[in-house]
N, C-alpha and C positions, 0 to 999 in steps of 0.2 A: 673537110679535108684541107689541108694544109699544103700551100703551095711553095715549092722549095726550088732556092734560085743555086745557083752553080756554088756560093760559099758553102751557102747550108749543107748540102752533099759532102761538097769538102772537110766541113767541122765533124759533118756527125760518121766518116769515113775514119778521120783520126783519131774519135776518141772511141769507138768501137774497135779500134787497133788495142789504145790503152788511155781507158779511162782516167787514170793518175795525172796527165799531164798539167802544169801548171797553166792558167789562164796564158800567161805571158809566154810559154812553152807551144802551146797548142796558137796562138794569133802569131807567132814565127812562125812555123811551120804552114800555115796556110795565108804566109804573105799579108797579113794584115795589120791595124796598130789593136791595141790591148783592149781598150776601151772597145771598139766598133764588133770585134772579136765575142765580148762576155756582153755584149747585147745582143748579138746575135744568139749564143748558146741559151741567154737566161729566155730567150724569146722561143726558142725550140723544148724547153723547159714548159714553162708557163703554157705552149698550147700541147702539150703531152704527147709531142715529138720521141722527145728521151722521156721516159719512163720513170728511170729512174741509175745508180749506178751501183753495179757490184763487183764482187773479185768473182773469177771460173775458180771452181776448185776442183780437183782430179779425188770423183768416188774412190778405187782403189786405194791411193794414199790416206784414206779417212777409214780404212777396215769396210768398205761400202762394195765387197765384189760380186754382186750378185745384181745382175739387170735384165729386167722384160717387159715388154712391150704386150700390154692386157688388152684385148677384144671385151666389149661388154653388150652383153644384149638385152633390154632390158621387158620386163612381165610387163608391166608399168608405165605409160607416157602420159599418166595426168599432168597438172604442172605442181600440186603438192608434193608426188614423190620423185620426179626428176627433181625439183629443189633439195628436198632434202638430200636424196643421192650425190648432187651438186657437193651443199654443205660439207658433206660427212668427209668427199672424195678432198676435198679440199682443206678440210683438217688433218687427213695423214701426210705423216710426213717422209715418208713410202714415197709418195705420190708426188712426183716434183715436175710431169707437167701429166695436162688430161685435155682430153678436146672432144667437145660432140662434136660428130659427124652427123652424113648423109652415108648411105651405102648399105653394107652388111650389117653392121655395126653400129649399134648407138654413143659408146665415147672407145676411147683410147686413151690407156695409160702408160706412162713411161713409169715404171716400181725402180728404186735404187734402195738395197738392203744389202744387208751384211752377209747375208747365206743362204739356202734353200729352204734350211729351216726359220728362219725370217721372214721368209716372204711365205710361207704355210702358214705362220702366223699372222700375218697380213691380209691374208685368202681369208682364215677362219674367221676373223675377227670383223673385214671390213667389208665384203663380198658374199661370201656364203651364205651368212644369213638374213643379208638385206632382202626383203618380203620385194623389192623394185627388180632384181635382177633374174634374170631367166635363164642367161647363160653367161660359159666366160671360155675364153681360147689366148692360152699364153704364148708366147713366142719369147723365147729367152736367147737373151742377146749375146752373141758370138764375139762380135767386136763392133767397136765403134769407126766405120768409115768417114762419116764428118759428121763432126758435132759444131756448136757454139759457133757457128758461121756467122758472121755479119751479113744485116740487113743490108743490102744492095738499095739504095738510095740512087733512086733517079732524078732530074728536074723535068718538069713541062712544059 
């Protein structure tokens, strides 16, 4: 774990705001000089603090209106076929996040497709006939009340 002093918060608060800022943009804003600034980030970098950096993009604007949230349950908890399960879930691109769990449910997926009929194709093709899966229960997304939150960064 990575221990994070009162800049670090502050860096990585601003550029979770907006990534784009220029070095010299972002070491203004958090009171610093330029230099002490882009070692501190490239140091939050290199120990896989930031991840890495992208744009948010709005699914509807992209023809993408169709979203649910997949329960899975699976026949299966060898570790060959949760891998491949794994694999498969992670080459669709349907699939834009997935998480095992504990609970009722072995993963959870967020599906973002173009339509109902998209996501049956989705169903048939990546789910149905997986020999791993034993059940499924969709919940189809009404609205999004928050999404793309920033990580809350504390120090210790």
């Amino acid at each position: 774990m990575t221990v994070l002093d009162r800049k670090d918060v502050e860096l990585l608060n601003l550029l979770q705001e907006d990534a784009r800022l220029a070095n010299a943009q972002l070491a203004e804003k958090a009171n610093m000089s330029a230099s002490s600034c882009w070692r501190k980030v490239k140091s939050l970098e290199d120990a896989g603090v930031i991840r890495r950096y992208a744009a948010v993009v709005e699914p509807k604007k992209m023809g993408l209106n169709f979203e649910a949230i997949v329960h899975v349950n699976l026949d299966r908890h060898n570790k060959d076929a949760v891998e491949a399960l794994s694999a498969l879930l992670k080459r669709c691109p349907e699939v834009v996040e997935c998480f095992a769990t504990t609970g009722d449910s072995d993963y959870h997926l967020r599906v973002i497709c173009a339509d109902i009929e998209a996501y049956n194709r989705f169903m048939e093709t990546t789910l149905f006939n997986n020999p791993s899966v034993r059940a499924m229960h969709t919940n189809v997304v009404l609205k999004r009340i928050k999404a793309d939150a920033p990580v809350v960064a504390t120090t210790q």
